[in-house]
C-alpha positions as CSV (number, residue, x, y, z in Angstrom):
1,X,4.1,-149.6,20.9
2,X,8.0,-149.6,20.6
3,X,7.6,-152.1,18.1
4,X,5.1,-149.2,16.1
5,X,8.0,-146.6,16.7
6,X,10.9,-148.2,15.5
7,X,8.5,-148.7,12.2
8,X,7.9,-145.1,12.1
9,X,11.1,-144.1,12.9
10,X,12.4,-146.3,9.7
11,X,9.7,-145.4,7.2
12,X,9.5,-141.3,8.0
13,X,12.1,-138.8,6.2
14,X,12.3,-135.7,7.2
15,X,12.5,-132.9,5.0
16,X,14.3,-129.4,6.3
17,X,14.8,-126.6,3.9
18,X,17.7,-124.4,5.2
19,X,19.1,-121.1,4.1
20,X,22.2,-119.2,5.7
21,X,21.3,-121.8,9.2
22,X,24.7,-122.8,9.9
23,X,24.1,-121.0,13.8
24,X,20.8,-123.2,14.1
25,X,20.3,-126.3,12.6
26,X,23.1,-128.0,14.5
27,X,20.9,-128.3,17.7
28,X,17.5,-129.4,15.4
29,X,19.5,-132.3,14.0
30,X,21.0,-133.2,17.2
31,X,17.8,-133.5,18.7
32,X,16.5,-135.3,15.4
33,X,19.0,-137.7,15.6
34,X,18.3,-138.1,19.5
35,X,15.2,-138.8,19.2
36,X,15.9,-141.9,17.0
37,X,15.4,-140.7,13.2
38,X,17.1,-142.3,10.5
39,X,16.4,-140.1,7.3
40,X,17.2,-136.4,7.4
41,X,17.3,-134.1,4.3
42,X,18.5,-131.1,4.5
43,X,18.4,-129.1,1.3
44,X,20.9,-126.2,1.5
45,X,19.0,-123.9,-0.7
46,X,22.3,-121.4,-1.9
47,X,23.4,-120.9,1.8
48,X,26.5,-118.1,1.7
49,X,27.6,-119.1,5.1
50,X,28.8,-122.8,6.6
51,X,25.1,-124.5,6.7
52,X,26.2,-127.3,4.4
53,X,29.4,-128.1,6.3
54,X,27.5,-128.1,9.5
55,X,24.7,-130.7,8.6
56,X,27.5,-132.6,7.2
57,X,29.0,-133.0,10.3
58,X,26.1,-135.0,11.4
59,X,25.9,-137.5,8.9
60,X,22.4,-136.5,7.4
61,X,21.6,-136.4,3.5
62,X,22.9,-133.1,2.5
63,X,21.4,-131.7,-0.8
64,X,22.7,-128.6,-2.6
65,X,21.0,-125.7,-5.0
66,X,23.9,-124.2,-6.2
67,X,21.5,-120.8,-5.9
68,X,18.7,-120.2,-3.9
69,X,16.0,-121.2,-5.6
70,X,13.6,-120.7,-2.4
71,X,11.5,-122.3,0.3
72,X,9.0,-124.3,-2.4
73,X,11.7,-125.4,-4.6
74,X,14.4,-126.7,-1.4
75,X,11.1,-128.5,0.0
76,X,10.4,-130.1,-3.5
77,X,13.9,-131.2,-3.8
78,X,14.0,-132.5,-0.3
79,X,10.5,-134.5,-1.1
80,X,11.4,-136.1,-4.5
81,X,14.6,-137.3,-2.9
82,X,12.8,-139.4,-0.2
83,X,10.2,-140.9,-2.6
84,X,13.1,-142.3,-4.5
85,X,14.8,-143.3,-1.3
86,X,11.4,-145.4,0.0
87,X,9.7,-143.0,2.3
88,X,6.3,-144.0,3.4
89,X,5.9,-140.8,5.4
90,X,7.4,-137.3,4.9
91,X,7.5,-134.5,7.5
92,X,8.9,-130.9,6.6
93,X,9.8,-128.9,9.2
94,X,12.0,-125.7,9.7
95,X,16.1,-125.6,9.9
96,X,16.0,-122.2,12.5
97,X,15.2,-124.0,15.6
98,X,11.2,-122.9,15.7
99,X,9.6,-125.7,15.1
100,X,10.3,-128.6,17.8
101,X,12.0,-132.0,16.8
102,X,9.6,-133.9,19.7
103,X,6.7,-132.7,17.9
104,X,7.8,-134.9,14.4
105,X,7.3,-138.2,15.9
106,X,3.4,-136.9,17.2
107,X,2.5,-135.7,13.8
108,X,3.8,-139.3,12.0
109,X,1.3,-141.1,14.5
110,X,-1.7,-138.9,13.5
111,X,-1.3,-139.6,10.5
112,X,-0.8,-143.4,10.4
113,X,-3.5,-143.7,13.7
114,X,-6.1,-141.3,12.5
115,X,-5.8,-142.7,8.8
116,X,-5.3,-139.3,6.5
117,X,-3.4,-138.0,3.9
118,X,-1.5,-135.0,5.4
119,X,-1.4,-133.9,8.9
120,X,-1.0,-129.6,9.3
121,X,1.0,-128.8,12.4
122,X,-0.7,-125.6,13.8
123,X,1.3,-123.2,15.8
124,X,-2.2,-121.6,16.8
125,X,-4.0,-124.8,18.9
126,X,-1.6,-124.5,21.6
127,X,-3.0,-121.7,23.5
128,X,0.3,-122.2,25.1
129,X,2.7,-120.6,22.3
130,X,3.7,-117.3,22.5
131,X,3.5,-115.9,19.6
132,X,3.5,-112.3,18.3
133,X,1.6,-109.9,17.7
134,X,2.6,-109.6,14.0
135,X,2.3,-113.4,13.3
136,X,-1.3,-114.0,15.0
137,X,-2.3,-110.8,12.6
138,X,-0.6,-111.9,9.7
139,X,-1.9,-115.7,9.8
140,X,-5.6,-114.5,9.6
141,X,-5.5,-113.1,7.3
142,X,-3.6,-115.8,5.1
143,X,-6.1,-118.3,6.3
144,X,-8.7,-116.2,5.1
145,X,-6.9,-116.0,1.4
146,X,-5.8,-119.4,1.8
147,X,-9.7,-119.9,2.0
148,X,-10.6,-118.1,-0.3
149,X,-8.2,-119.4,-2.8
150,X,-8.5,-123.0,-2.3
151,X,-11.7,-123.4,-0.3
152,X,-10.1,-125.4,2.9
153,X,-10.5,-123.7,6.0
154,X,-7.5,-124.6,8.3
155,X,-5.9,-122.3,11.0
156,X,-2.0,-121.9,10.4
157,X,-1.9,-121.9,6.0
158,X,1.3,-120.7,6.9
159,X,2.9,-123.6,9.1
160,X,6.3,-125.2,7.4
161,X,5.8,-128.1,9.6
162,X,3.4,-130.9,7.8
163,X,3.3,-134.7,8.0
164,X,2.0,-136.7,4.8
165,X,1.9,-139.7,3.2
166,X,4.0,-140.7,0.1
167,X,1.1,-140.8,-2.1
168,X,-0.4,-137.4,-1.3
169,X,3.4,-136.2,-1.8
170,X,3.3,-137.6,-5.5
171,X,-0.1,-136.2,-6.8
172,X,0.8,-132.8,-5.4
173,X,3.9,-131.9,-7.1
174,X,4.9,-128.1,-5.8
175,X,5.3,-125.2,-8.5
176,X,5.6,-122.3,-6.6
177,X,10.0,-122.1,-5.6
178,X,8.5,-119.3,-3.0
179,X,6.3,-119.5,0.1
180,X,3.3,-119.5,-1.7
181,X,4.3,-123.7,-1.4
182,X,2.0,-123.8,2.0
183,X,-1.0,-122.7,0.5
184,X,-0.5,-124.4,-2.7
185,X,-0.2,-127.6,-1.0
186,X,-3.4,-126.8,0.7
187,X,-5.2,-126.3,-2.4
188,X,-4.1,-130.3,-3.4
189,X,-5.8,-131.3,-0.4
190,X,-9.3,-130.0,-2.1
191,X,-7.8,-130.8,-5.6
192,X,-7.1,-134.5,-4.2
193,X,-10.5,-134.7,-1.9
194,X,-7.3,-135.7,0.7
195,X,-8.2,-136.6,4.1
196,X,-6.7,-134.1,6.7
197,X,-6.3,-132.6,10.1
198,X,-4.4,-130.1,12.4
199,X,-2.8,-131.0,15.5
200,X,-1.5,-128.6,17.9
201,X,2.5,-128.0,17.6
202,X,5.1,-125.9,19.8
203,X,7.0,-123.3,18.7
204,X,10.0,-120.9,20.1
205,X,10.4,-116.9,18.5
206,X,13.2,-115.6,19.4
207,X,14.7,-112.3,17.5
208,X,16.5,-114.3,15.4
209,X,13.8,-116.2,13.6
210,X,11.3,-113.0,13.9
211,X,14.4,-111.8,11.4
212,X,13.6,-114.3,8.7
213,X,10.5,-115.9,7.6
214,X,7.4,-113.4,6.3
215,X,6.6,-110.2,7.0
216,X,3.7,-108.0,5.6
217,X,5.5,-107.3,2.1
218,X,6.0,-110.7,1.3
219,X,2.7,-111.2,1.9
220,X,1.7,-109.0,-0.1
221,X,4.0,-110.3,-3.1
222,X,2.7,-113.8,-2.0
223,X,-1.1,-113.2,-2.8
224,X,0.1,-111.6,-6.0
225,X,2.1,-114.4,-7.1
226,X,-1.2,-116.5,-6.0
227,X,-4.0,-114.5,-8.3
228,X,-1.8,-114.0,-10.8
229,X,-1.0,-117.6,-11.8
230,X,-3.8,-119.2,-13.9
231,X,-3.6,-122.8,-12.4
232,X,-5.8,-121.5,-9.9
């Protein structure tokens, strides 16, 4: 078994978009780096404050869009850089602290153990989570468009926190910059008749990440973004 860690630990990149997280993505790649991980990418997707400098200080693969660009386009950049670098697994996860770093390492074995194509960390498993209000409500309904849209029923379309391998990362090229990425790279998982599952993940809201992330408007402006673009 340590022998199938330290394997895992060398083949999996991890792949954190990060935006104006120069308060919270210290303690993520501390715990990354903790826990034994050797490839880290951080994309700093236009930052205006010291997020950059910060993951610097670490020692992890520091990426840089000039602009923001958004969520889609940091996690592209972050996943073209660690095919060219040799990554056999990818994991993308989020820079605010929400997602847990001890949770990486369970979705990598899924995927390798169970034999599929992409494991989808789901917030909503864990009956454990707390999780508001808003985001149970709001996460219906996107699995039920998410459904709708690309005919995969899963339930958390929304999570940032996925595991696959490198060749599901290659035949499913992202083309949405926005957060209209998670659904999309749903829809290549009926497009490329990919093998998948969920697994249960934890997660922490405080006020500070119920600040960022979606709300009902960009939802809205998600789903139009979605209908309107004829690839689907």
């Amino acid at each position: 078994m340590k022998h199938l860690i330290k394997d895992l630990l060398h083949k999996t990149f991890i792949v954190i978009p990060a935006k104006d997280e120069s308060t919270r993505i210290g303690g993520v790649l501390s715990k990354l780096l903790n826990l034994g991980f050797e490839n880290i990418v951080v994309v700093d997707d236009g930052s205006m404050d010291d997020t950059n400098k910060v993951a610097s200080e670490f020692g992890v693969n520091v990426l840089e869009h000039v602009i923001n660009l958004g969520a889609g386009a940091a996690t592209q950049t972050g996943i073209d850089y660690s095919v060219r670098r040799g990554a056999d697994y990818i994991v993308t996860m989020d820079a605010d602290h929400q997602h847990q770093p001890e949770d990486v390492m369970n979705l990598v074995k899924m995927l390798v153990e169970e034999k599929v194509d992409i494991v989808i960390g789901s917030r909503f498993i864990d009956k454990e989570n707390d999780i508001p209000t808003s985001r149970i409500f709001y996460n219906k309904i996107a699995n039920w468009i998410t459904y709708f849209l690309t005919g995969v029923k899963v339930t958390d379309s929304q999570s940032g926190m996925k595991a696959f391998t490198k060749k599901f990362a290659k035949q499913s090229r992202l083309n949405f910059n926005g957060f209209e990425f998670s659904v999309e790279m749903i829809r290549y998982i009926k497009l490329n008749k990919s093998d998948f599952l969920e697994y249960p993940i934890k997660v922490i809201y405080t006020e500070d990440t119920m600040s960022k992330g979606q709300s009902f408007f960009t939802g809205v402006k998600m789903l139009g973004k979605l209908m309107r673009m004829n690839r689907w």
